[in-house]
N, C-alpha and C positions, 0 to 999 in steps of 0.2 A: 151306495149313495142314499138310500128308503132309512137306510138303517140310522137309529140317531141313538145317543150316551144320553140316559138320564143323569141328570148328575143326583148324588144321595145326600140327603137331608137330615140334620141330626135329630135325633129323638127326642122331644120335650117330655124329658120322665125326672120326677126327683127325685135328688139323693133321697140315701137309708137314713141317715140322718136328719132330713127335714122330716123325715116321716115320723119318724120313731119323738120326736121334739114335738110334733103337731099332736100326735094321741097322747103323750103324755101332759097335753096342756089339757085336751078333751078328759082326762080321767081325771083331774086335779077340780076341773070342774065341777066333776060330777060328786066328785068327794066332798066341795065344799059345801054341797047343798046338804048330803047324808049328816055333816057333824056339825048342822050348826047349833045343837045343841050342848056342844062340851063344855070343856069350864072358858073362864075368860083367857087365864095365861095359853091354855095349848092352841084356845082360839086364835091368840097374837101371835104365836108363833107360826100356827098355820096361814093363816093371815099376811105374815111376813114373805113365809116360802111362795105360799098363792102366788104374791107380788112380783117376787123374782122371775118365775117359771113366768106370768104372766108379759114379762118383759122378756124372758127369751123366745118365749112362743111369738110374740110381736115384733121382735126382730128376724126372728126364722121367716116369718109370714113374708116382713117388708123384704130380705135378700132372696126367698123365694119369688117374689112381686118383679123382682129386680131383675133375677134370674132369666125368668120367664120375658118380660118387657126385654130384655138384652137377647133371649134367643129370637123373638118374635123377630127384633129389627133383622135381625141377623138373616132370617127367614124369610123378609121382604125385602132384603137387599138379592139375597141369591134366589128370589121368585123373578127378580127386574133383571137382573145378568141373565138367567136362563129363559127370559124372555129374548131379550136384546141378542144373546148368541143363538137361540130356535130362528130371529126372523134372521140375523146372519147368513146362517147355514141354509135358512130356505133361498135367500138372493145369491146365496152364491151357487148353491144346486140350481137356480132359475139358469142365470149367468152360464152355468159350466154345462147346461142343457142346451143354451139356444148357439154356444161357444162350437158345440160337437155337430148340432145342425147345419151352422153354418161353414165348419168346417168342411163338412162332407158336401156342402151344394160348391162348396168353393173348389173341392179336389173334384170333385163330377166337368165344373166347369174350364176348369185348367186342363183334364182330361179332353175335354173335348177342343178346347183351343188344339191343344198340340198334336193330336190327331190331325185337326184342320191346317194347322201349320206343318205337319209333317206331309201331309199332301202336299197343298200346295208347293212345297219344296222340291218334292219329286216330280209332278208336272213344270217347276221350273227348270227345272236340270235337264228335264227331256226337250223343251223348247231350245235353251242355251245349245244343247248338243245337235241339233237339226238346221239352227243357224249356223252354227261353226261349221258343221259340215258343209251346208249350201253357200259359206262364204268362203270358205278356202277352196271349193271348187270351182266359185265364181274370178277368182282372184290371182290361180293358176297365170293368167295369159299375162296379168300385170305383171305378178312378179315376174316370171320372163324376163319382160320387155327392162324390169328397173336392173333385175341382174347383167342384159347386155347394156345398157346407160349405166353400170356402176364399173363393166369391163371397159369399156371406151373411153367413161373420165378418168381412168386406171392409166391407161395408154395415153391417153393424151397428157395426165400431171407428168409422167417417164421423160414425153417429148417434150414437155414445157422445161422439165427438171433441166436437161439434157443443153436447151438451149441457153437458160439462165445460166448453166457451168461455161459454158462456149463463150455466152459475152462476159461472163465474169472474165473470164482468159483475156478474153481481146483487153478489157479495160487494163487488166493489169500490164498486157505490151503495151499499151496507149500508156500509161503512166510513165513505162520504163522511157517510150523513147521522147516522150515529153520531160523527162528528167536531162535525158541527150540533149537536146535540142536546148535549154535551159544551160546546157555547159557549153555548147557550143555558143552559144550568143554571149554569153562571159565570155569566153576565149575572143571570139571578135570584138567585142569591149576593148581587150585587153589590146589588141592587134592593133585598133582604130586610134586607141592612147599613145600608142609604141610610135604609131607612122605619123601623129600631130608632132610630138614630140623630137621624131626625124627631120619631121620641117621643118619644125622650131631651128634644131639644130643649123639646117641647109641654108635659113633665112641666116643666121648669124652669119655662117660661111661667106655667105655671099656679100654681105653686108661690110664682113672683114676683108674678102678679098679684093673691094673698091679702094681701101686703106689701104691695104699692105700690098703694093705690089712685087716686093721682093717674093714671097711667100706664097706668086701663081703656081709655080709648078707641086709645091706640096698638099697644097691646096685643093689645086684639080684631084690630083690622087686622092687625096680625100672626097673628095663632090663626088667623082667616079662610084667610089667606094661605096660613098651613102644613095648614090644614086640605083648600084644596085643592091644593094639591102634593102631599097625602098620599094624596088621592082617585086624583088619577092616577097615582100611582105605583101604585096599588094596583090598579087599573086595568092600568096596564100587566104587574104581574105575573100577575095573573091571565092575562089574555093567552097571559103567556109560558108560565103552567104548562096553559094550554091545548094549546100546539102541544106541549111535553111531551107530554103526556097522547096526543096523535094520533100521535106520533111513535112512543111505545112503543108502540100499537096495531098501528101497521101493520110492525113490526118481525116481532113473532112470528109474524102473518099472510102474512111473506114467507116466513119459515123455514120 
């Protein structure tokens, strides 16, 4: 983390070439001072060459000038990076410093919660288990008592069951002979039509035998005759409206 990369810098050294271009403008110089005595023409000509070399030495200068101004920037751009990434790496060493402190107060602290919480969980577990205890032995005598109240509603749903089968039973005799009793009062219906319907007859009879008196003695055989068909039938309905009569008797007496 102490440890930090310099980063490297390049060399502001000049080319062989700017070099060897720069002393040969310094000697041409110094040449021209030695011959300024020669004749005119080598003077122009030297004069000439002078010029030239005086122009490349002055171009050397200005792409050395350039050179140099382009390394310089260069060098105060990556002085401001390598400032900007030294305060970087110092904030994030701060950051990755106070990150590790508060880690560890954090794991110290959580530590000690769950200590704290792992106690307390065992003193609650040993409470829980001294209530259960003291309450199941408290509670002994109830259960008991709900186990015989859970035998006794047992016995009694049995006897209840038992009696609900019993009247079911009755109800279905009670239907059966309420279905009887229901045929038998159709049948005296029937009986009660039969014997109006006799009379009907016996009115005629009698009515004809005012008129016809040839026709007394077949007559009376006949009356006779209806008279007793009329007895039994009457006969038989009484009967019927006897078992009637017994029938609704013993209905309310079942209810």
């Amino acid at each position: 983390m102490d440890k930090r990369i310099e980063p490297e810098l390049p060399s502001i050294t000049p080319d062989l070439d700017q070099v060897e271009a720069f002393k040969d403008s310094l000697n041409q110089a110094n040449n021209k001072v030695s011959t300024s005595n020669t004749s005119p023409k080598s003077k122009a000509i030297k004069t000439q060459k002078t010029g030239v070399i005086n122009w490349i030495s002055i171009a050397a200068i200005i792409a050395l000038a350039a050179s140099v101004f382009g390394l310089y920037g260069q060098l105060s751009a990556t002085q401001t990076q390598l400032l900007e990434s030294t305060k970087r790496i110092a904030e994030l060493e701060h950051t990755l410093t106070a990150t590790d402190e508060e880690m560890d107060l954090s794991a110290g602290a959580m530590q000690a919660k769950l200590n704290t919480l792992t106690e307390r969980t065992d003193e609650l577990w040993s409470q829980m288990d001294k209530l259960w205890a003291s309450a199941w032995r408290r509670n002994q005598s109830e259960i008991k008592k709900l186990e015989e109240q859970a035998s006794n509603n047992a016995k009694s749903q049995t006897s209840t069951t038992t009696r609900v089968e019993a009247l079911s039973q009755s109800q279905t005799e009670l239907a059966l002979k309420l279905s009887l009793l229901e045929e038998q009062q159709q049948a005296a219906n029937v009986l009660k039509n039969q014997i109006a319907a006799i009379n009907d007859d016996v009115d005629q009879l009698k009515s004809q035998t005012q008129s016809r008196d040839s026709k007394q003695i077949e007559i009376g055989g006949s009356l006779a005759q209806i008279e007793m068909t009329q007895t039994a039938l009457a006969e038989k309905l009484e009967r019927l409206e006897r078992r009637l009569a017994a029938t609704t008797v013993t209905q309310p007496s079942t209810n």
